[in-house]
C-alpha positions in Angstrom: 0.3 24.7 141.0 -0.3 21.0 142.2 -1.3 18.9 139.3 -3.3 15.7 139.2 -3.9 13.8 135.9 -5.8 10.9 135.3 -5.3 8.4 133.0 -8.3 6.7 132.0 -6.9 3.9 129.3 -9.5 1.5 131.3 -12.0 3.9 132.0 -12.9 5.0 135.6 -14.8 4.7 138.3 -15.5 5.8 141.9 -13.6 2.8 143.7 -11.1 2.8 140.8 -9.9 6.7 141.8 -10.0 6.4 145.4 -7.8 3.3 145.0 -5.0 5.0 143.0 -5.3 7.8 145.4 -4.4 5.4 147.9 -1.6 3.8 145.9 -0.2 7.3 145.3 0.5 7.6 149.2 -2.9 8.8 151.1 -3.7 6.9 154.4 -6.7 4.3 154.4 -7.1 5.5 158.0 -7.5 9.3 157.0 -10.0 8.2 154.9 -11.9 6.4 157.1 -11.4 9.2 160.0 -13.0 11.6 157.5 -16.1 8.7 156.8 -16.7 8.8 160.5 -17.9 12.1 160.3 -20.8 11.3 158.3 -24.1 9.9 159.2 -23.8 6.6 157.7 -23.6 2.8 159.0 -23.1 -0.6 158.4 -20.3 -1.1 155.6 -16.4 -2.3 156.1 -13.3 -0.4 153.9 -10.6 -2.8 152.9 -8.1 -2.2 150.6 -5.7 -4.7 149.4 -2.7 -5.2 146.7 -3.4 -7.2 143.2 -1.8 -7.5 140.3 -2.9 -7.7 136.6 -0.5 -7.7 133.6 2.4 -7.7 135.9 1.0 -4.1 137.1 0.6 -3.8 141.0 -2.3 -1.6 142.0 -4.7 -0.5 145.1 -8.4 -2.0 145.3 -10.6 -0.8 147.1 -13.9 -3.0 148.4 -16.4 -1.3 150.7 -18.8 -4.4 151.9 -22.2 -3.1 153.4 -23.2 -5.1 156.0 -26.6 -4.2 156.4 -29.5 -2.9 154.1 -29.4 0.5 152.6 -32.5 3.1 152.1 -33.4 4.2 148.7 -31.8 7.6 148.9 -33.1 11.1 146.8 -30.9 13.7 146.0 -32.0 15.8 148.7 -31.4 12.9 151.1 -27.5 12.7 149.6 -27.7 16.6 150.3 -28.8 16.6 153.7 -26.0 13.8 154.8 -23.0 15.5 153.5 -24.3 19.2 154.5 -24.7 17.9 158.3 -21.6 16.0 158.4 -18.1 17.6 159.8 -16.1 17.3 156.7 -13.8 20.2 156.1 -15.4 22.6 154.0 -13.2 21.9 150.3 -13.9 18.0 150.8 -17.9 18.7 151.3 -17.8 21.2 148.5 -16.2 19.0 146.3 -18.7 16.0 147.1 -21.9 18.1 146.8 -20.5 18.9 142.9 -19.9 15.4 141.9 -23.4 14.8 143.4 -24.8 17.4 141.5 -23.3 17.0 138.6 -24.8 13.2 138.7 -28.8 14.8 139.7 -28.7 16.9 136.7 -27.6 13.8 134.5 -30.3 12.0 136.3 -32.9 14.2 135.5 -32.2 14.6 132.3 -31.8 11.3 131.4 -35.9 10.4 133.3 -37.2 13.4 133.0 -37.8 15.0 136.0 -36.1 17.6 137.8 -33.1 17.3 139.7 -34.9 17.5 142.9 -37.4 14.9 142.1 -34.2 12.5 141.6 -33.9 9.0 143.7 -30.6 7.4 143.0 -30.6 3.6 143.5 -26.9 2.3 142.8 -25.2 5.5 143.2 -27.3 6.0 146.1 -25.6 2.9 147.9 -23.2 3.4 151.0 -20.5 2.5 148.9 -20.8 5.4 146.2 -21.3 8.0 148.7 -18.2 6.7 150.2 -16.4 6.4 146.9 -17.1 10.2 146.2 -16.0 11.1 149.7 -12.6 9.2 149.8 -11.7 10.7 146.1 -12.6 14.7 147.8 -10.4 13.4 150.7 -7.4 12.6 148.3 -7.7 15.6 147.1 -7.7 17.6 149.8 -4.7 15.5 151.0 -2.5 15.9 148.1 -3.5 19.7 147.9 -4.6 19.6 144.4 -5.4 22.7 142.4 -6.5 21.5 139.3 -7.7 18.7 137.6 -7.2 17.2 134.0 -8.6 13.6 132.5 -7.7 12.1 129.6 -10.7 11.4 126.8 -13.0 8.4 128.2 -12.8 5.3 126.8 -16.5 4.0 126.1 -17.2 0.3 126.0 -20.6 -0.9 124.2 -23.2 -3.9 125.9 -25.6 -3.7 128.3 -25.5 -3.7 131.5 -28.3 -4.5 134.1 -29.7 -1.8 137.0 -32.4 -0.9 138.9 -34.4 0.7 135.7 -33.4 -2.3 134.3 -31.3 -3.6 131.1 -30.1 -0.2 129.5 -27.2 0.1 126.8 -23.9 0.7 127.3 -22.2 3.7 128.0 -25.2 3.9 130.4 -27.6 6.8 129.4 -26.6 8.8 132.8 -22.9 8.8 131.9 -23.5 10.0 127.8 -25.2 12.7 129.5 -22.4 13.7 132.6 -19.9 13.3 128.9 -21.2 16.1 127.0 -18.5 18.9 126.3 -16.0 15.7 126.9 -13.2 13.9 124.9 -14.7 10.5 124.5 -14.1 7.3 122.3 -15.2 3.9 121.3 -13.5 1.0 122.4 -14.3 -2.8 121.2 -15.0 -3.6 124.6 -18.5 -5.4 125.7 -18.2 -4.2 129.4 -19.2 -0.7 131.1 -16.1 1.1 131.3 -16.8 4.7 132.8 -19.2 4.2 135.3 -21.7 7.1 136.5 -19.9 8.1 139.3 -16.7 8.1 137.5 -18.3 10.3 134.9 -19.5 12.5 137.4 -16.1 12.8 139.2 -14.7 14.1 136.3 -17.6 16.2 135.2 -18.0 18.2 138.4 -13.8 18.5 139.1 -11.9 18.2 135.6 -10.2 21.6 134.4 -9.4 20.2 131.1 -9.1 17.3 129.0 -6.1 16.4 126.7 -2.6 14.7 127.1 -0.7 14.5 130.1 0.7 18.0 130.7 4.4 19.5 131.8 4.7 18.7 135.4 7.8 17.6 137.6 5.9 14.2 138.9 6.1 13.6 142.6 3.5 10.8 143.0 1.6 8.1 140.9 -1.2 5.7 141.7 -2.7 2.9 140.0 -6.4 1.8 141.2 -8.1 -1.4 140.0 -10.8 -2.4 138.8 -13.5 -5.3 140.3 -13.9 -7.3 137.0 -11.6 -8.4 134.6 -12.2 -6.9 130.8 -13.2 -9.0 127.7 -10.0 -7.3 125.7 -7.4 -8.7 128.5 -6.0 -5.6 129.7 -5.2 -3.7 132.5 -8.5 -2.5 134.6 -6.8 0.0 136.3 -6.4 4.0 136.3 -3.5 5.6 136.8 -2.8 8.5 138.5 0.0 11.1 138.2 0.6 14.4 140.8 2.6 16.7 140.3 3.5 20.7 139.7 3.1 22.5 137.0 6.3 23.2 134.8 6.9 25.7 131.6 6.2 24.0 128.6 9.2 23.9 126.6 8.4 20.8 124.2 5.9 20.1 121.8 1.7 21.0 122.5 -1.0 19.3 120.8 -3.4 21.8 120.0 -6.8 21.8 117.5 -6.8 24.0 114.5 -10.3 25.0 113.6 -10.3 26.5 109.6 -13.9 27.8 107.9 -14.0 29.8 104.4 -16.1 32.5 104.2 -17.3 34.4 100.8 -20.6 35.4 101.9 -20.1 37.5 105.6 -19.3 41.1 106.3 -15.8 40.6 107.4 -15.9 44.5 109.3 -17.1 42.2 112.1 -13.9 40.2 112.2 -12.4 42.7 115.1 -15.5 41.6 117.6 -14.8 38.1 116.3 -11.2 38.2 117.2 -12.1 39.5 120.8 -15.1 37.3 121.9 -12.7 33.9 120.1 -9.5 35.0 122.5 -12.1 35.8 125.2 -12.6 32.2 124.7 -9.1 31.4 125.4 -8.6 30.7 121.8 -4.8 31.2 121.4 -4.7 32.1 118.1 -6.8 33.6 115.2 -5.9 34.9 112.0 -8.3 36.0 108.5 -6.3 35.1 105.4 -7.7 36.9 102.0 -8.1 33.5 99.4 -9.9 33.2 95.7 -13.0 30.5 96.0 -15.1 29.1 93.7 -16.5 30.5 91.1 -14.4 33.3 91.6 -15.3 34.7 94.7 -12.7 36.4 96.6 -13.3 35.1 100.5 -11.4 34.5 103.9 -9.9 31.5 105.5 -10.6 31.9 109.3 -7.8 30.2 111.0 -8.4 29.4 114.8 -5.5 27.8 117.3 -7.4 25.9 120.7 -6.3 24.2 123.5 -8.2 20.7 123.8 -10.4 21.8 126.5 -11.7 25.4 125.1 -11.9 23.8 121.0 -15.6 23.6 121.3 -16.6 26.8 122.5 -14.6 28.5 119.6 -16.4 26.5 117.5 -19.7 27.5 118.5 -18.5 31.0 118.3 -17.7 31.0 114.9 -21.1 29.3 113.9 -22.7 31.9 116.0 -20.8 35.1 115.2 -20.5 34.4 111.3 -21.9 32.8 108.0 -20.2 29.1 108.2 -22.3 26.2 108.0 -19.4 23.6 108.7 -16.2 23.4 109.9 -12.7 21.7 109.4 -10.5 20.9 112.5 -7.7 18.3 112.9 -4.9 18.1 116.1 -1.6 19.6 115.2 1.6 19.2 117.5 3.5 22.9 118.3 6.4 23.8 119.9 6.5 27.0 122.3 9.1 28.7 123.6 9.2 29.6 127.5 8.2 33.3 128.2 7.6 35.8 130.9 6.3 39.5 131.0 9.0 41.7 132.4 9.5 45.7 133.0 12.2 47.5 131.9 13.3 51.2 131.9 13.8 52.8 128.9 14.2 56.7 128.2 10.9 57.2 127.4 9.4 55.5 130.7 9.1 52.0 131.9 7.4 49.4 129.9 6.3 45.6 130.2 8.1 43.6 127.2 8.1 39.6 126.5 11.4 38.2 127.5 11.6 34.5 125.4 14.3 32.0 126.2 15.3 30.8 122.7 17.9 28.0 121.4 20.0 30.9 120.9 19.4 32.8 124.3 17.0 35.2 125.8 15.8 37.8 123.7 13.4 40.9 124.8 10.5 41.8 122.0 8.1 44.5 122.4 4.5 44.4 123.1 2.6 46.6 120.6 -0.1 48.1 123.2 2.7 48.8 125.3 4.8 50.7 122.7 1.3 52.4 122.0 1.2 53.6 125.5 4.4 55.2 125.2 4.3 56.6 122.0 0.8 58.6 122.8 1.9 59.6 126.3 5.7 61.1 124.7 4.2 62.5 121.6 6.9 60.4 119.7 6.5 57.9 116.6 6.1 54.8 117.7 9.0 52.8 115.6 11.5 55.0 118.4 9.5 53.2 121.5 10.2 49.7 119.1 13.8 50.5 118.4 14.4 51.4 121.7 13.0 47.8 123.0 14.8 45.5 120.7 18.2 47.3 121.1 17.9 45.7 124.5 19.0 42.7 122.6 22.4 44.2 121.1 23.3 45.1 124.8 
């Protein structure tokens, strides 16, 4: 699986993400051969070389030459569905430009339909959104994840006039998001950025495993208050086994008041969730209440639906969760043949060497379809491992 990352230290923005893709290797005259297929005139692509903090990246300036109309989101609709863009970088383009009505819509009032963008209307944004679909498209990407958003505070000034920073659009295109505050009096994630990552981001979190075949860095067009970098950095690459540490988010409630029979359906609908973890431990509260500690493990990017699951599917009216670093071991599912049948087990490369351990609904399996005791199906598995 091809990887792209994005690391958003200075925030991000249309122009910003179609410049690192650019750094990273794609051709400025691919991207303009896929602009020519859409019904648009009067603007100019340049992209030229700077340098800020002795880091070299790509910026990208689009100049329109001529005036633009007011475009609706229906208008934006109807010029990327009649163009002749291949199909994944039109898909891709209609999402981000969806994802940024909805936000609209929200944010005035009115439905997504009823939506007239102004500065993400311009020539220049729909051509921002384009060129980022192209690069992906180019570099084959199969998923997507961002690193939390850096939000800067201000104002800044726009057709609806002087609203406060992070614009009201982008706090909407955020939600279900890693963000942050940053002492920064400048917008930092602009709507299109937000909407870029809103409509095509997997995940959120760290930078993941990959074996790193590209990077990009794209600049910025203004240079920020706090003196660093305006750029955002790009990294592709594929996927690799995680053999080093994780962070993950450990969500804890206690629970002396709820029927805890309902803790099997729990357990489903949190690993349903892709929780990867989830254990009841028995504890004495206070007062002398005998309770539970609920103990959840969650990737970054699922954390907030298994929260909402355990303040739907039980009696906790808060919860505790921090970020813990873990360390896995790389594993496989593999079938081997025992006397009794053949049988999927987990094969785990440890310090030590591979070892084979048996899975329980598996040995289950076996055990009912042989008539036998279940401990034979487990001894037979693990003397695999004296072989």
């Amino acid at each position: 699986m091809t990887i792209a990352y994005l690391d958003c230290f200075s925030g991000i923005s249309g122009d910003m993400l179609l410049g690192s893709f650019l750094d990273a290797g794609l051709d400025i005259a691919l991207v303009e051969k896929n602009f020519d297929l859409l019904p648009l005139a009067g603007y100019e692509v340049n992209q030229h070389k700077v340098t800020t903090n002795g880091l070299a990246a790509t910026r990208v300036e689009i100049t329109v030459q001529q005036g633009q109309p007011q475009r609706s989101y229906q208008d934006i609709q109807q010029v990327l569905q009649v163009s002749h863009l291949a199909d994944d970088i039109k898909e891709n383009s209609l999402a981000v430009f969806a994802a940024l009505a909805e936000a609209e819509a929200k944010v005035h009032g009115v439905s997504p339909e009823d939506v007239h963008f102004h500065e993400v209307g311009a020539v220049d944004s729909i051509l921002d959104i384009v060129g980022a679909a192209v690069g992906f498209s180019f570099f084959n990407i199969d998923s997507l994840i961002c690193s939390p958003l850096p939000m800067g505070h201000g104002w800044v000034d726009c057709e609806h006039g002087r609203l406060p920073l992070p614009a009201p659009a982008v706090v909407e295109l955020s939600k279900g998001m890693e963000v942050y505050g940053v002492d920064v009096d400048q917008e930092l994630v602009t709507p299109t950025g937000a909407a870029i990552v809103k409509a095509l981001a997997d995940t959120f979190g760290p930078l993941p495993s990959l074996t790193l075949s590209h990077t990009g860095y794209g600049a910025g067009n203004h240079v920020l208050t706090d003196h660093g970098p305006n750029m955002l950095r790009l990294f592709i690459g594929e996927e690799t086994e995680i053999i080093e540490a994780q962070e993950v988010e450990v969500i804890d409630c206690h629970l002396d008041d709820w029927a805890p029979e309902t803790y099997p359906y729990l357990c489903d609908r949190l690993l349903a969730a892709q929780a990867l973890d989830v254990s009841l431990i028995p504890i004495q509260m206070k007062k002398g209440r005998p309770g539970f500690l609920l103990r959840v493990l969650a990737d970054t990017a699922h954390a907030h639906q298994c929260k909402r699951l355990i303040l739907d599917e039980t009696t906790a009216i808060g919860l505790r969760f921090r970020k813990e670093r873990r360390w896995t071991l790389p594993r496989r599912a593999k079938t081997i043949n025992t006397r009794f049948g053949k049988m999927i087990v987990k094969e785990v490369d440890t310090p030590s060497g591979t070892r084979i351990y048996p899975e329980y609904e598996e040995c289950r399996r076996l055990a009912e379809e042989q008539g036998i005791a279940i401990q034979q199906i487990y001894h037979e598995v693990l003397g695999y491992n004296a072989e």
